[in-house]
N, C-alpha and C positions, 0 to 999 in steps of 0.2 A: 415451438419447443418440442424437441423431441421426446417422444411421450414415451420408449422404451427409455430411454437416457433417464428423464423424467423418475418414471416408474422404480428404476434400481436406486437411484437415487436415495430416494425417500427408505427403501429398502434399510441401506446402509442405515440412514440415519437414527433407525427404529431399534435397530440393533447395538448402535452406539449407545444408544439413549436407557433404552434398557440395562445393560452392563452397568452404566454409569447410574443407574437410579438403584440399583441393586446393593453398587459398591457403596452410597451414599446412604441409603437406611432409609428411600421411597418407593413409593410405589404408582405416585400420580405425580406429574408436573403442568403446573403450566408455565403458559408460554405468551406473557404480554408485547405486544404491538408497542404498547407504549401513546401517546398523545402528544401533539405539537402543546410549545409551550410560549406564550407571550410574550415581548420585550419588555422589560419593566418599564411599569407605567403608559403601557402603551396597548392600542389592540391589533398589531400586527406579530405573527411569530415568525422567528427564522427561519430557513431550510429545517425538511426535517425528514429524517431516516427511521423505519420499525426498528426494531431491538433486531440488531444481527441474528440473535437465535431465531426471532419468527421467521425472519427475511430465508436465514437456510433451506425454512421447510415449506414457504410462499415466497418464492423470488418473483421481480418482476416490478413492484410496486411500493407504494407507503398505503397503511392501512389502519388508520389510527383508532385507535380502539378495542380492534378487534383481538381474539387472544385465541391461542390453542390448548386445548386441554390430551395429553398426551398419556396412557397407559400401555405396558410392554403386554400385546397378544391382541389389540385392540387399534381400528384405526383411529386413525389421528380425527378430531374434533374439532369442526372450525368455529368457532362464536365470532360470525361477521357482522361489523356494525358498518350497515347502508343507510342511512337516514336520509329523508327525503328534505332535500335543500334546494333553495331557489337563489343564494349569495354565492354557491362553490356547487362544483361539481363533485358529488362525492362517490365513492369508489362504489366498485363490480368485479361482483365475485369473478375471478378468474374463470373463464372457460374452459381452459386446458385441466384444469383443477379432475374434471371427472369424476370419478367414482373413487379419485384416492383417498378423499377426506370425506367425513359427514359433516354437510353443513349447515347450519343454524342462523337464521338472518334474522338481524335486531336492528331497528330504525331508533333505537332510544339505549342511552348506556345503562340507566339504571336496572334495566330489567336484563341487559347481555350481562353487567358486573353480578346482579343477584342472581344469573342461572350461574354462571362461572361458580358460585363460591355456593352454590348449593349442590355440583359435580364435584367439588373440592371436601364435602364436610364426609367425618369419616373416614375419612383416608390420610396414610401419610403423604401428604402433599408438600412439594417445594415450588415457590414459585420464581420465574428469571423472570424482571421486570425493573426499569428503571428507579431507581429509590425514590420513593416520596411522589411517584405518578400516581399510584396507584391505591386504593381504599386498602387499610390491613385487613387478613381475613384470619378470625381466629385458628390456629392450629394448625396454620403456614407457614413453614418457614420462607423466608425473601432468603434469593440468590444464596444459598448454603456452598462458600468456600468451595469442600470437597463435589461436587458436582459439579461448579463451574470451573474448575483444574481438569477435572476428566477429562470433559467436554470441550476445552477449551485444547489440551494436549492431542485431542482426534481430531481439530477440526486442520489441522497444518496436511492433513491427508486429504486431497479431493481426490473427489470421486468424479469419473466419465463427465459426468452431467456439468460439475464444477467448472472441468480443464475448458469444456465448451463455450461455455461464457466467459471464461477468461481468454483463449482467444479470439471469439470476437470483439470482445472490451479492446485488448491490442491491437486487433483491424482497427480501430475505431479510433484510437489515440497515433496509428502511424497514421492513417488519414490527414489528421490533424497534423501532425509533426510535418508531413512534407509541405500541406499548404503553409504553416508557417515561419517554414524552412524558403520557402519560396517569397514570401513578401519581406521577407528578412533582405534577402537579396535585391530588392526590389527598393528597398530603403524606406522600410515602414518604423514606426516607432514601435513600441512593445504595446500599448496596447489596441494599435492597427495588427499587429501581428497575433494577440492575443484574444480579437474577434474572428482571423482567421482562423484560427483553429477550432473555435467553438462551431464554425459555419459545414468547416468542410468536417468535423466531430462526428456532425449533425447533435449537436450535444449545447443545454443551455448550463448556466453556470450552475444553478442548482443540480445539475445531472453529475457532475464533476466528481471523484473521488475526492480531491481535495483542492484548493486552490492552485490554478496553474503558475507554476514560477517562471516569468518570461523576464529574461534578466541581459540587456547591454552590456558591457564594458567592464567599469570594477562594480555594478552589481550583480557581476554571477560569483563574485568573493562572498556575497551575502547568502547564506544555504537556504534557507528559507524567505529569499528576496519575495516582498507582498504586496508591492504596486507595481502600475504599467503607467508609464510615462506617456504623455501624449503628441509629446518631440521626439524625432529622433536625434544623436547624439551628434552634436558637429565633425566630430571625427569616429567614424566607424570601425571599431578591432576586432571585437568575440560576440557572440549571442549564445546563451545558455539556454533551452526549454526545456523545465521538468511538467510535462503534463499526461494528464491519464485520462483515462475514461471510462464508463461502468456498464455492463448489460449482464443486464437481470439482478443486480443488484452483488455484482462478482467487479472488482476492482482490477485494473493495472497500470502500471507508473511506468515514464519509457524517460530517460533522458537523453540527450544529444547535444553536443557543444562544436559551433563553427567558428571556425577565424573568418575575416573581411577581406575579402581581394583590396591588394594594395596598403592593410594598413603597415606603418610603423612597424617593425621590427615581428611583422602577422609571420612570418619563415619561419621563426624561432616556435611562436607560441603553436602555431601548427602542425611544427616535429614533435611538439609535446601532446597533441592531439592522436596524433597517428602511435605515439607510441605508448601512449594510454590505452587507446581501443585495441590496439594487441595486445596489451598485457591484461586487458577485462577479459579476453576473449580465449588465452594463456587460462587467464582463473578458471573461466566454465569448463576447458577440457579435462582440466584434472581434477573436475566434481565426479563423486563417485560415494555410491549409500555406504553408511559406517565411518565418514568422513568429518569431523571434526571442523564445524562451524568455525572456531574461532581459530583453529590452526588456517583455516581459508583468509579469514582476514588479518594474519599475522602474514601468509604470503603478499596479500596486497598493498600491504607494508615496504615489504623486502622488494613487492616489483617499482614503487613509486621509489623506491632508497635507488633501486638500478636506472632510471629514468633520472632520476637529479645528478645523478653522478654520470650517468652517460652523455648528459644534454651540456654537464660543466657546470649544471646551478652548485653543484657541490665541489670541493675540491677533495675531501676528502674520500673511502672507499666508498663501493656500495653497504657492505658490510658495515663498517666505522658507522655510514648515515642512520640507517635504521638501529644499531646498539645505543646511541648518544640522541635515540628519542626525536633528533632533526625530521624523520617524517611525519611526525604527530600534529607539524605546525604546519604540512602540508598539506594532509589526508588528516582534520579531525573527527571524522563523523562513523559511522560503521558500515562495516562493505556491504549491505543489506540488512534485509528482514522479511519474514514472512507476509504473502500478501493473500488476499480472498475477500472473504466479506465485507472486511476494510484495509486497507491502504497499510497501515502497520497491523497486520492481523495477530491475534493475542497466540500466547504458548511459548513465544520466541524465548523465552529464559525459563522454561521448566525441562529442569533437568528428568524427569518422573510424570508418569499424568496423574500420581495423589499428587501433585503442588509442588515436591520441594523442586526448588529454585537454583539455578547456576547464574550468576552474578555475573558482569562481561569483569576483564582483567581489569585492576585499577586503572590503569594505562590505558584503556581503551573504553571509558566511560559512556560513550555514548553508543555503543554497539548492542543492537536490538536482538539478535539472534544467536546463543551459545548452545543450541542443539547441537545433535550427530545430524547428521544427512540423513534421510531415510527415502526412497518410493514414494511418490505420489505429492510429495511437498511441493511448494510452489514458493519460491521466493525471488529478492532482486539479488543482483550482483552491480554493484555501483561504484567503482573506484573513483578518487576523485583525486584532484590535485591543484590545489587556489594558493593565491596569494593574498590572504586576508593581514590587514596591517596591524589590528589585535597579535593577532597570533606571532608576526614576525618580531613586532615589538618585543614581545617575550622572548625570541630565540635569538634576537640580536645581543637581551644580556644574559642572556645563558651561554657559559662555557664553549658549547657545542655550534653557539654561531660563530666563530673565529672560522668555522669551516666552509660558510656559505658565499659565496660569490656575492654582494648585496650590490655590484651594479650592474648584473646580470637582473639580479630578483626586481630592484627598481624600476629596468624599464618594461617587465612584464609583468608587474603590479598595475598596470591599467588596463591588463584583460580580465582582471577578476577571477579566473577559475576556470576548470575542466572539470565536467562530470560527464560518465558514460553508466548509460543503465538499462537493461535487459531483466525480465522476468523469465525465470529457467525454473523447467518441471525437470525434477525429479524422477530420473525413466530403474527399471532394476540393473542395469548397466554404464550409464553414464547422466544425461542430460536431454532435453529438446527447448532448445531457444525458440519460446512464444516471440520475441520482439526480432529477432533477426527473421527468424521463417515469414514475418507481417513485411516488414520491409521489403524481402525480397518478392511477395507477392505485388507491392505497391510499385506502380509504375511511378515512373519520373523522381522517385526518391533518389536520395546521393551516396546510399548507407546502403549494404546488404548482411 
């Protein structure tokens, strides 16, 4: 870890914190870790991740227990619970840590929770913490609204230290993407192909930002396809993978969609490929701060309307396609969202950092992010274009299907879907592609 990157880091975030404890009527926060939690009925718990806010100001790790106590002019407080176990290996204070924090090592919660709320009494304290993890402490407010809007509207800005581990996260998921680009070819099933990429990740499934979607055929029609098949498919056409990877506890999502040498009518579905990733890559160049999120994904709208009507899935204009709603059934999901600490990282719909909110259009319900573009943001850019049988069903008795080619749509209903997806920072003049700049450093890849 780079310990000036590091250093400023933390910087920022004191300054954040402060404003925002100011504007919110505190003057102490803490800051719970949070505790793994049980399956019911059961003594095993899930995967488990700190509360994003610790994780910001200790990346790197899960640390359950433990909690920050945070005031503006003061450093940060760490109440570290190390307990001495002989069933699990339990965590160690950071070394890189230094001199940023003062830290306080507890092998027992009850006495880390009673100093916490005895640096909490007397003070206007708020605290961020899972609901219901954590013991009440009189005269605390839990997760206070207006703080968590503040805070939540600064965090779409990374800082130096952030953009770093999100590109290496990106190394680390095109890694993966070529190894399982490469057994794909090789005629692996999905989930031969979906060990691949955890290997060459170097990443176990727990490390994951979020479940990899390794999708054959008509299931890359499914968006959130969540099994791997252990056959591969008799007849080979698409392979969709949306997977990511996380270091230091910093997220990123890459996706890539191939046709099969020699499938069925693979010429067709492949010109829709190639003309897909230009028009993602059309999207990134005319990002620019002061830019209007959702006017972005109204373009990528208008570019999948030029794409149907260029390829002949439509007969109608490109125009006509997108006014009569025809690519809604083709593109349902939203052209991105903010990413960072997690995978859909929070703020994407606050118009304001006191809270108020910008709703996506009726029309575009599932769109995660109606921000302005600003510096230092981080988000995806994901165009997509399936043929899900839900969705055609619907546009086949809508008015507007009279327009659609359906034995065109037919016989590329058994590739399921395209999606292309890069993570783009935010520069003060246009853009820097994390996931194309990964590529083109990664050898034997087939994407730059």
């Amino acid at each position: 870890m780079a310990d000036q990157e590091y250093s400023h880091h933390l910087e920022v975030l004191a300054e954040r914190w402060a404003r925002a404890l100011e504007a919110a009527g505190f003057d102490t926060a803490i800051v719970a870790a949070g505790s793994p939690r049980n399956y019911f009925l059961d003594d095993q718990a899930p995967p488990w991740r700190s509360n994003p806010h610790f994780t910001q100001w200790l990346p790197g790790g899960a640390f359950p227990h433990s909690a920050l106590l945070l005031r503006p002019g003061q450093r940060p407080r760490l109440y570290f619970h190390g307990p001495e176990d002989y069933w699990h290996q339990p965590p160690a204070v950071p070394d890189w840590i230094g001199s940023a924090m003062e830290v306080l090592l507890f092998d027992d919660t009850l006495r880390l929770d009673a100093a916490v709320a005895a640096a909490a009494a007397s003070n206007r304290t708020a605290r961020i913490a899972e609901p219901g993890a954590t013991a009440a402490l009189p005269g605390v407010v839990d997760n206070p609204p207006l703080l968590l809007d503040l805070l939540h509207f600064e965090r779409a800005r990374k800082t130096p230290f952030e953009l770093a581990c999100m590109r290496e996260a990106t190394a680390l998921a095109v890694r993966g993407h070529a190894a399982a680009h490469a057994a794909y070819l090789d005629g692996a099933s999905e989930y031969r192909i979906h060990m691949q990429y955890l290997l060459a990740s170097g990443q176990t499934s727990e490390d994951l930002p979020y479940p990899s979607i390794v999708a054959q055929n008509t299931h890359a029609g499914v968006l959130h396809y969540q099994h791997y098949d252990r056959d591969p498919p008799t007849v080979r056409r698409s392979f969709l993978i949306d997977a990511g990877a996380t270091w230091r506890g910093y997220a990123a999502d890459v996706t890539r969609t191939y046709t099969a040498a020699g499938a069925p009518d693979g010429d067709v579905f492949e010109s829709l490929v190639t003309a897909l990733d230009r028009a993602q890559l059309a999207l990134i160049a005319g990002i620019r701060p002061g830019l209007d999120y959702v006017a972005l994904h109204e373009a990528a709208h208008r570019a999948v309307a030029a794409i149907l009507a260029g390829h002949a899935l439509v007969t109608c204009s490109a125009e006509a396609a997108f006014d009569t709603g025809i690519t809604r059934a083709f593109l349902p999901h939203g052209l991105g969202h903010l990413i960072g600490l997690q995978t859909h990282d929070v703020g994407g719909l606050q118009a304001e950092a006191a809270g108020r909110l910008r709703p996506p259009p009726a029309i575009y319900p599932a769109l995660r992010l109606t921000r302005t573009v600003e510096p230092d943001q981080v988000f995806t850019i994901e165009p997509g274009l399936y043929f899900i049988p839900m969705l055609l069903a619907e546009l086949a008795r809508a008015d507007a299907g009279r327009y659609v080619d359906w034995s065109l749509v037919d016989r590329l209903r058994p590739f399921g879907g395209i999606r292309i997806e890069d993570n783009v920072v935010v520069t003060a003049s246009g853009t820097q592609n994390l996931t194309r700049a990964a590529f083109a450093r990664t050898q034997g890849t087939v994407q730059s």
